[in-house]
NULUM-177393 format. One record per residue (C-alpha): residue in three letters; x, y, z; residue number from 1. Coordinates in steps of 0.25 Angstrom, whole numbers, plus 5000, padded with zeros to 4 digits. Layout:
r,c1,c2,c3,k
ala,X,Y,Z,NUM .
...
END
This chain:
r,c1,c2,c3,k
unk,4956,5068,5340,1 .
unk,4956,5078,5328,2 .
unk,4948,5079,5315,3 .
unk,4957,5080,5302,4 .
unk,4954,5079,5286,5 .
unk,4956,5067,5279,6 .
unk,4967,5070,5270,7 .
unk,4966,5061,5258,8 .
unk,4981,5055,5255,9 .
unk,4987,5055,5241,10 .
unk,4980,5043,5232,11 .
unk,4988,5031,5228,12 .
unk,4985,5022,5217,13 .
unk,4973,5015,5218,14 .
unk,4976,5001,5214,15 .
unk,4991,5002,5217,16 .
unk,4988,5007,5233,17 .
unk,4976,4999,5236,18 .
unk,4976,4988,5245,19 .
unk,4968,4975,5253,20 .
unk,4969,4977,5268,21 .
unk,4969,4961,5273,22 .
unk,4967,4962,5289,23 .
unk,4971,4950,5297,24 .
unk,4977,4943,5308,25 .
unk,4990,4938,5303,26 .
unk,4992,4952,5295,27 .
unk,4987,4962,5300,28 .
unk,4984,4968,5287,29 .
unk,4988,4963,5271,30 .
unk,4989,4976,5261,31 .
unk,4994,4975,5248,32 .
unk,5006,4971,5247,33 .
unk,5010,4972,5263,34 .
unk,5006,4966,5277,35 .
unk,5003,4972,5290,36 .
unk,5007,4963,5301,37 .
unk,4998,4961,5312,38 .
unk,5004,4969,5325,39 .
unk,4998,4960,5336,40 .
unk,5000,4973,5346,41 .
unk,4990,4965,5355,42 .
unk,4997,4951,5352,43 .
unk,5012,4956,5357,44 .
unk,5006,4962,5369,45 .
unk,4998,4950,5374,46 .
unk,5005,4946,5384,47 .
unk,5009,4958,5391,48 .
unk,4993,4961,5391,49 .
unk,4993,4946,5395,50 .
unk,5002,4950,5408,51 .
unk,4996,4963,5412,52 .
unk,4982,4958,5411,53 .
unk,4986,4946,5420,54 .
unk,4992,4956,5430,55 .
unk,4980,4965,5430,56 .
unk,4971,4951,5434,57 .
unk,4980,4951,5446,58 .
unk,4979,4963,5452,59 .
unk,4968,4966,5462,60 .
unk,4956,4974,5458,61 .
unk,4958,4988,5462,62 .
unk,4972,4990,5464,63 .
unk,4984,4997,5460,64 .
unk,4990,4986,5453,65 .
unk,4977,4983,5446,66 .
unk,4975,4997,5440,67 .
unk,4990,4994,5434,68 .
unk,4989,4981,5430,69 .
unk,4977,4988,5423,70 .
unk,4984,5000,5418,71 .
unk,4994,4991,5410,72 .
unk,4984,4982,5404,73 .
unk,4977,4993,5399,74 .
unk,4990,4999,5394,75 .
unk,4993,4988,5386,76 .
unk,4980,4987,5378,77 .
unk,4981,5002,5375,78 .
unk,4996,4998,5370,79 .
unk,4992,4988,5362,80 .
unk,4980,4998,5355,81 .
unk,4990,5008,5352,82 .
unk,4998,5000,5345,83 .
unk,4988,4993,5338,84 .
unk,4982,5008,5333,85 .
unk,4993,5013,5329,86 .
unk,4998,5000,5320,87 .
unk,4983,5004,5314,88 .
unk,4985,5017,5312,89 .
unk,4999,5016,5304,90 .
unk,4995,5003,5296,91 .
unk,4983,5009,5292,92 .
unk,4989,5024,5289,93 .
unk,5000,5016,5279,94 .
unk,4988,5010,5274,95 .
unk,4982,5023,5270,96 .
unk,4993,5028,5265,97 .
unk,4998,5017,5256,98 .
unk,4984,5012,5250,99 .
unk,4973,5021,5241,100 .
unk,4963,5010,5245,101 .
unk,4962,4999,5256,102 .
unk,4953,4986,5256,103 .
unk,4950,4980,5270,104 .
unk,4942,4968,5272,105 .
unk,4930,4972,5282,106 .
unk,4933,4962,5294,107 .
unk,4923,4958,5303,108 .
unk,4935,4963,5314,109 .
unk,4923,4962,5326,110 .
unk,4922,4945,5323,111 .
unk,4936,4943,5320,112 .
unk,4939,4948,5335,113 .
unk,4929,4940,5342,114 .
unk,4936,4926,5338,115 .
unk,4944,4920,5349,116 .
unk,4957,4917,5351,117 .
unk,4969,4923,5346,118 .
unk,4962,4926,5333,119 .
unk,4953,4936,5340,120 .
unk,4963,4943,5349,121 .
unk,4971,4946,5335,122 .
unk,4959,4951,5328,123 .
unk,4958,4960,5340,124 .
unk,4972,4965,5340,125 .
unk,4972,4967,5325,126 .
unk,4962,4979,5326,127 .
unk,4959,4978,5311,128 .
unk,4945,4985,5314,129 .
unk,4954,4997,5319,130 .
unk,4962,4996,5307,131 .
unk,4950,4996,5296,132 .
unk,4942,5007,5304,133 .
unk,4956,5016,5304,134 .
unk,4962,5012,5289,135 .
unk,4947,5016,5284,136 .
unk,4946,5028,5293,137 .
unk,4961,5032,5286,138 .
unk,4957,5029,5270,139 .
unk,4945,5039,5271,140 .
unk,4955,5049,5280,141 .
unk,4963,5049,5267,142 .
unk,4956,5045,5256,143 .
unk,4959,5030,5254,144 .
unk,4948,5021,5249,145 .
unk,4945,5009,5259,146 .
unk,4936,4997,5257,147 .
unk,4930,4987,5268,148 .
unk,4928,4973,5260,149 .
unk,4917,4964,5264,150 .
unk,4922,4954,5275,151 .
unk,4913,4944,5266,152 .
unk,4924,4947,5254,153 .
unk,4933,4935,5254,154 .
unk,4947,4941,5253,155 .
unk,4953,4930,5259,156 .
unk,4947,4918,5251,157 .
unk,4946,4926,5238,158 .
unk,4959,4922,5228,159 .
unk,4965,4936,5224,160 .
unk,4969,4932,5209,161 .
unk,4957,4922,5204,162 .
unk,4945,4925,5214,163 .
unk,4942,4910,5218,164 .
unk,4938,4909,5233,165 .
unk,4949,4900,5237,166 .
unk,4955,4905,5250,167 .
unk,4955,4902,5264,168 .
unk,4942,4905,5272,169 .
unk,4939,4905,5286,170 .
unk,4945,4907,5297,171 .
unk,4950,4895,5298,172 .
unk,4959,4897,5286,173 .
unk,4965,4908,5293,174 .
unk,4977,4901,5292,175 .
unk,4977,4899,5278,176 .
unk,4988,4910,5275,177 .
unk,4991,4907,5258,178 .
unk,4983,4899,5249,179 .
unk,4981,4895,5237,180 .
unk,4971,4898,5227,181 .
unk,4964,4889,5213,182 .
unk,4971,4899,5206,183 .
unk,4985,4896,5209,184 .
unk,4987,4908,5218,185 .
unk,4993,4907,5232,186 .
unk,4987,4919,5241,187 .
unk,4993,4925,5255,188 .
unk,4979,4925,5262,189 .
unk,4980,4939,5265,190 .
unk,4986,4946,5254,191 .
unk,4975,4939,5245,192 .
unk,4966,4946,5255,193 .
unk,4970,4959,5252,194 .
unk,4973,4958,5236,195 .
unk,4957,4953,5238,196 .
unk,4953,4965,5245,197 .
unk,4959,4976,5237,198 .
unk,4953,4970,5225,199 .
unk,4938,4970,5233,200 .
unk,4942,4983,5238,201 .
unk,4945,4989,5224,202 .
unk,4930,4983,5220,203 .
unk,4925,4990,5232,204 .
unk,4931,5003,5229,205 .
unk,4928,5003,5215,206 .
unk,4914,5000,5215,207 .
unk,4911,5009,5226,208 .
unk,4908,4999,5236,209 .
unk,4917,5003,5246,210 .
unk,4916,5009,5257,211 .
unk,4927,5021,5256,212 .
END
């Protein structure tokens, strides 16, 4: 572990290089004007973990073949960590470097993860805790401005052209991908998520609200 000097990187436009950071389930992430697919490092190793955690219930307390069995397991995970770091640390250092100012929802990660089912494994192998904590960590590194919007803002239901409330809410509308709005509008759920969110995160910043 070292110590070094934020070096603030040239600045962009403002309005031009700004953008919404949308985290979810189905993509990872939605920016402006591109998507981040959701790498599932824990979902495509399942079953091998599946297998080795099957053997190591097998093996007899103490012996050889237990501490082995143990040893792959435990390999496995620390494979499936490493990957999942260094997707967050190249994702969010593109961020950086393409965005003067970045926009991300405050999720209450801690209660999405403690849903059941296969909702609550993929909130866990998402990491998107990880992945805020280390895209703020790098805009104050080199100077980008970064705003948390209030979970309580309604990116989601909020209709990005008239402002009528008119989206799907709740979890069980999760499925509801496109919609319409009153206004004529048809909206990509998550696209109209982040167009709402820099536009909140642009209130923020200008009125001083923010928190960087």
């Amino acid at each position: 572990m070292v110590e070094v000097e934020g070096k603030p990187l040239p600045e962009l436009d403002p309005v031009e290089a700004d953008t919404g950071i949308d985290l979810g389930l189905s993509s990872y992430a939605v920016l402006r004007g591109r998507k981040i697919a959701s790498p599932k490092f824990f979902r495509r190793q399942e079953k091998k973990l599946k297998r080795a955690q099957r053997k190591l219930s097998h093996c007899r307390r103490g012996s050889k073949n237990r501490h082995k069995a143990k040893q792959a397991v435990a390999r496995l995970h620390a494979r499936i960590a490493d990957q999942r770091r260094d997707f967050i640390e190249q994702e969010t250092t593109r961020i950086v470097r393409e965005s003067q100012a970045v926009y991300v929802e405050d999720l209450n990660v801690k209660a999405m993860g403690t849903r059941r089912g296969r909702l609550g494994k993929s909130v866990h192998d998402q990491s998107l805790g990880m992945f805020t904590r280390t895209l703020e960590a790098k805009c104050a590194r080199y100077g980008r401005g970064f705003v948390k919007v209030s979970r309580w803002f309604p990116s989601t239901q909020l209709c990005s052209r008239c402002g009528a409330l008119s989206g799907p809410k709740g979890p069980a509308r999760l499925c509801v991908r496109t919609w319409r709005c009153g206004c004529g509008v048809v909206h990509d759920r998550d696209e109209n998520a982040e167009a709402n969110l820099r536009a909140e995160g642009r209130r923020l910043l200008a009125a001083g609200s923010a928190e960087r």
